[in-house]
Structures are given as C-alpha cells and as structure tokens.
C-alpha angles and dihedrals in degrees: 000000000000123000093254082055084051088054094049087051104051092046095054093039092054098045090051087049097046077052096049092050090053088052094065089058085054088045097050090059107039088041102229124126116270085225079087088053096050094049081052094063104042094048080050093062099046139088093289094050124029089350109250107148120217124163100151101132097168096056086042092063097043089053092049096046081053087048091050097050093054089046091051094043087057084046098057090043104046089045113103109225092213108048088046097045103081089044091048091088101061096032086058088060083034094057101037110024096026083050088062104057102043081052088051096043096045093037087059090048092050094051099039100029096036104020107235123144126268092256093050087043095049091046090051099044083051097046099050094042100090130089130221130227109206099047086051096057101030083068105042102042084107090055111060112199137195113285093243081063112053085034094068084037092056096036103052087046097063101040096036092075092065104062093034087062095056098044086055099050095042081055102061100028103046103009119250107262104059133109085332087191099056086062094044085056095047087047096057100038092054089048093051093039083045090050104047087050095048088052104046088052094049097053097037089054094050093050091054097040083050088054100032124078114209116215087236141014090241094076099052091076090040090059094044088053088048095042087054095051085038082064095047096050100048097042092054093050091050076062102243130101117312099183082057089044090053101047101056095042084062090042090061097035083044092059100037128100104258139161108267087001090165090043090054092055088047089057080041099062101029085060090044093054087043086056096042084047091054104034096053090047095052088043090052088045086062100051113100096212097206097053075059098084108067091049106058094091100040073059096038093057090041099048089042094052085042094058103034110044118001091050089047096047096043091050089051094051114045091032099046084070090057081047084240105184116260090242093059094048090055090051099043081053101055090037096072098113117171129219147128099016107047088057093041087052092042083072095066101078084049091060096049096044101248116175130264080012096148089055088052092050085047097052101047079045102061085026082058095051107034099049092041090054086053102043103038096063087043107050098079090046090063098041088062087043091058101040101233095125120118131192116254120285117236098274118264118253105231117204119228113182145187130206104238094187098197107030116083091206136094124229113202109187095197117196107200102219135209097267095036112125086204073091107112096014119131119226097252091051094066087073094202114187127268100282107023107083129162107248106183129017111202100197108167093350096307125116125202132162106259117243107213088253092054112123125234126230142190100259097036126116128207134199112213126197117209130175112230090258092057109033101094081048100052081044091063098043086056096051090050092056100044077053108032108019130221097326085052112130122226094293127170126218098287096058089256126130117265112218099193122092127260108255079055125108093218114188111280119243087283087193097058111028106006119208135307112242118251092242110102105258133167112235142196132210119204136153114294138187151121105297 
C-alpha cells in the first residue's frame, strides 16, 4: 500500500466512522439497534453499492473474533457484580442448557421445515443461538427493568458466546451427531479451563493496578484492556474458552477497585463501539445483495421457529426450575435478539469450506436483519405491556483513582448527578466519618468552601478530603446517601448494614466494588452504570 492508497483509505474510513456516529443518534430515537445501520452501511459500500469488492471470509473472521473480544471486554467491565449474581445462576442453564436445546429445536426446523441437511442445520441452530448484549440493551434503555432481569440478560449474554463457538466449530469440523459425549466433555472442559483463566488473570491484574503507579493516567486503561485480551489469549492456547476467559477477567477488573476506573470504562467503550463499527461494516461488505433473494424465506421459517419456539421453550425450561415469574420468562424470550456473533460465526463454515456455506452465511444474515427489525421496536412495548418496568433507580457513584505515592490521604472528587438523592442534604448530614471532611463545593462554576449547614444539589460537586484509615469508610457513606438520602444507615456499597462503628473502616461490599489498594491514591467520584 503506497502512501496516496493510505490517503484514499483514511478518507473513506473516517467519513464512514463520523456516519456511523450519527446513526446512533437515528438509532436512539426509532429504537432499533444501530447493528442494522452499520450493515447499512457496509452493504452500501460494496459491490453492490459503491463498488468496493470484498470476499475475504477468513480475515473477516480474524478481525470479528478481535472485535468480539473488545465488545466482550467492555461487557465484562461495564457489568456490576452485584446486581448479575443472584441471577448467575440461572443465566449459566440459561446459557448452556438452555443453548442446547434452541440448537436441537432449530436445528430440527431447519432439516424438516427447509430442507437442509442435518450438518447445515446443526451449524445454523448453533449459530443463531446466541444473544447479544448490545442490541438488547440498545432497545430497551428507555425501558428500565428489574435487576433480576437485566442481570440474566447480562449474564447469559456474556457466557452464551462460549459454548456457541465451540458448538460451531465441532459442526463443521467433526459433524453433530458423533460421539456427542465426547463434545459435551470438550465443552465443559474449555469453559472451566476458560474460567479459571479468566479468573486467575482478573484478579491478578487488579492486585498489581492497585500497586503499581502508573507515570500517567493515560496508561491505566491501556493495561485493563491488555490484561482482557491477555485473558483471551491464554485461555484460548490452554486450549479452553478465551471469550469466556475474557469476559470474566473484565468482570472482575470491572468490579475491582482500580485508578480511573471510570475513565477506564470510558477507553473501554469508546474501543468496543470502534470494534462494533468496524465488525458490522466488514460483515455487510461481505454480503452479495442479490444472492440475497432466494434465501429470505429459508430465514424467514428458521427465524420464525427460533423465536418463537426454540427460544421459548428453552427459557421455560431451564428458568421454571429458578420459579422465575411467567411474565419474565415471556420477556427474556422475546428479548433474544441476535447480533454481532451469529454473523461472525456464520463465517466459519465459510472458512472451513462446508458445503452450501454461502447459503448459511446468507440465511443468519437476512435472519439477523429481518428479526431484529421486528423484535427491537417491539421490546419496550412489551415491557409496558407486561408491567415489568421500574422507575429509575438513584444513579451509582463510580471511583476513579490515582496513586499519589507520597500523600497518606485520600482525595474523593464526588458529582452529584440528576437522580441522586444527595440532592437536598446538608453537609453536616452526610455524616461522613472523623477524618474524612468536604473541602470545596463547585455549584455553576463557583466554588466556596462549604459551611456544615450548606445544602447539597444535583449538579454540585464536592471535593472530599480522607485520611488513608477512613477512606473505604467515607466511600461507603457517600455511596448510602446517593442512594438513601439523608435517613440512609451506614450502608456499604451493596445496600447492606455496616456493624462496625463509624469511626471503623468495615470491609467494603467485596462482591460489588472490591477494595482500594493500601497504597495512598486520589480518587473521583462520577456517575457510573451499565450503558
């Protein structure tokens, strides 16, 4: 590639990313995913379209496994511990058992109702048989749901993909039916190798970010993000499941107390939207329009039969066991939208030259489109419908630190969001712990030193000085009365009562935030949440 080519490609590149930024302004209010604008765009750019040709399956699928890896890494960051861990349990059957039989069911509908055989129809019920995060939730943020709810959501998003992978790759390498054992073996033997993995790296990366200081804040997010893709790539050469792998290892990054932590998350979903951007684009480059034609209603039956029954069934099934209310199981089964990783995986017959391939690729691809374009306008409706809508809950308070390496105090920069019900709390309300005191109030640009009867408003922000024993105390404090207000106990960060005194420093909610290192740090405090 010469410079001048160099040129040609940056030019195009940045105009189709500057589009695909407005889109999500278009998405955001017709409710549908922006995955549809970004096919869009990419179909629009092909030979169809402009006439740019691009076949390249293989690197199509390098780059989306890369992609995946970034989205899930966000995922895993941006995923609160302690809101998703009562409802583990049941996204994990959800998300295995509940994956087998909406490959079974599908697969049968593929082979009697289409007429594919049982290898392509295995291969299809397996690749459309994931969910994905990010379509789900870009339709229903208007829509706030219980947290049971967005915790299996969550949950079965980001451990779904793992098994779904290998089921592909055992189908158009070995064929479905044999030695079935054997798979279900290999399966779980790559998610547990995958999860410890995950794990190990997770925790091991927390425990040095929180030692370490970094020269500038710059490099924190750098070394979260490597530490992710660390966990991916090791658990796939230890041969077990690196997405799984990577998505613990965020998820417990995610929950640590780490420097910048919201600045981290911040880098994190910028990259993952950069990835989605880039992934759904090359995926839509790939698409031939006009082959398109005689497979709409071979997509049409199976998505139908997918959505209709397999993901149903499987829902019922695997969720009636957790006594999970009638009303939830009708919305998680209408909310498995498909996206980014079925597509992705349809490329992998492609890759090891399965026959009829093209046809599969074709198929998930219209399936994709035209089932996303039917259930994400519809979602929120049928959340109302259901009544499983909540009001919004009083906003999170994220941590961002700083290693200070030769101050023992603690410095706690606190934004006083919308929903806060610090709102209307004097100074002295807050109660705050000996040694911990607020120093500076900034309200409209104006900054004044507060006196203990000043009242507190949305908008304010406070700086908040903490010596080292209190600080995880003060912390805590903070966090009761964004949520509380001013009658809130000593609560930690989970919601639950803290029996020390309070002058103590009690162990933090270890689920939800984890611990701040020992070593002295500034911190800030901003508005935090799944996005």
């Amino acid at each position: 590639m010469s410079v001048e080519h160099l040129n040609e490609v940056l030019l195009v590149s940045a105009l189709v990313l500057l589009v695909a930024v407005a889109a999500v302004r278009v998405s955001s209010r017709s409710g549908l995913p922006s995955l549809l604008i970004y096919l869009g765009l990419g179909v629009a750019i092909g030979q169809d379209g402009i006439g740019l040709r691009f076949d390249d399956a293989a690197l199509t699928q390098v780059l989306g496994y890369a992609a995946l890896v970034v989205i899930l890494a966000e995922g895993g960051l941006g995923t609160k511990w302690r809101e998703i861990k009562p409802a583990v349990p049941a996204a994990a059957v959800l998300s295995t058992a509940g994956v087998a039989i909406s490959v079974g069911v599908t697969a049968c509908a593929a082979h009697f109702l289409v007429g594919l055989d049982w290898r392509q129809a295995f291969i299809i019920g397996a690749v459309v048989s994931s969910t994905d995060a990010a379509a789900v939730f870009s339709v229903l943020r208007r829509v706030p749901l219980p947290a049971r709810l967005t915790g299996v959501l969550e949950a079965e998003s980001g451990f779904n993909d793992a098994p779904v992978v290998i089921l592909v790759v055992a189908f158009c390498t070995a064929g479905p039916v044999e030695h079935w054992y054997v798979l279900v073996g290999e399966i779980a033997a790559e998610l547990a190798i995958g999860a410890a993995v995950g794990i190990a790296i997770g925790k091991l990366g927390a425990l040095a970010l929180r030692q370490v200081a970094l020269p500038a804040s710059g490099l924190y997010p750098i070394a979260v993000m490597a530490l992710a893709v660390l966990a991916y790539a090791g658990g796939a050469i230890a041969h077990g499941s690196g997405f799984l792998a990577v998505y613990l290892a965020a998820l417990v990054l995610g929950n640590a107390a780490l420097p910048h932590r919201p600045a981290t998350r911040g880098f994190a979903e910028g990259v993952a939207w950069l990835a989605q951007i880039g992934m759904f684009v090359l995926l839509g480059l790939l698409v031939n329009p006009r082959e398109l034609g005689e497979d709409i209603v071979p997509a049409l039956v199976i998505g139908a039969a997918l959505t209709v029954v397999a993901r149903p069934v499987s829902v019922v099934a695997t969720l009636t066991p957790f006594r999970t209310p009638w009303r939830e199981q009708a919305l998680l089964s209408w909310a498995g939208l498909r996206g980014a990783v079925p597509i992705v995986l349809a490329t992998i017959p492609m890759v090891h030259d399965v026959p009829h391939s093209r046809q599969i690729f074709n198929i998930v691809f219209v399936l994709v489109v035209i089932y996303t374009l039917v259930q994400g306008p519809t979602l929120p409706w049928l959340a109302r419908r259901l009544r499983l809508g909540e009001p919004q809950a009083a906003s999170d308070l994220g941590i961002e630190s700083a290693p200070l390496e030769r101050l023992r105090g603690h410095l706690l920069s606190v934004s006083i969001p919308e929903r806060s019900r610090m709102h209307g709390v004097e100074v002295a309300e807050l109660r705050l712990p000996a040694g911990a005191a607020v120093t500076l109030v900034v309200r409209d640009g104006r900054s004044f030193v507060p006196e203990p009867a000043t009242v507190l408003r949305r908008g304010d922000e406070l700086l908040v000085v903490a010596t080292d024993p209190v600080r995880d105390h003060a912390e805590r404090r903070l966090r009761a009365v964004g949520a509380g207000g001013k009658l809130a106990g000593w609560l930690g960060a989970t919601g639950e009562p803290d029996s020390r005194a309070a002058g103590g420093s009690s162990p933090l909610g270890r689920a939800g935030r984890g611990r701040a290192g020992r070593s002295p740090r500034s911190h800030r405090i901003s508005p935090g949440g799944r996005r």
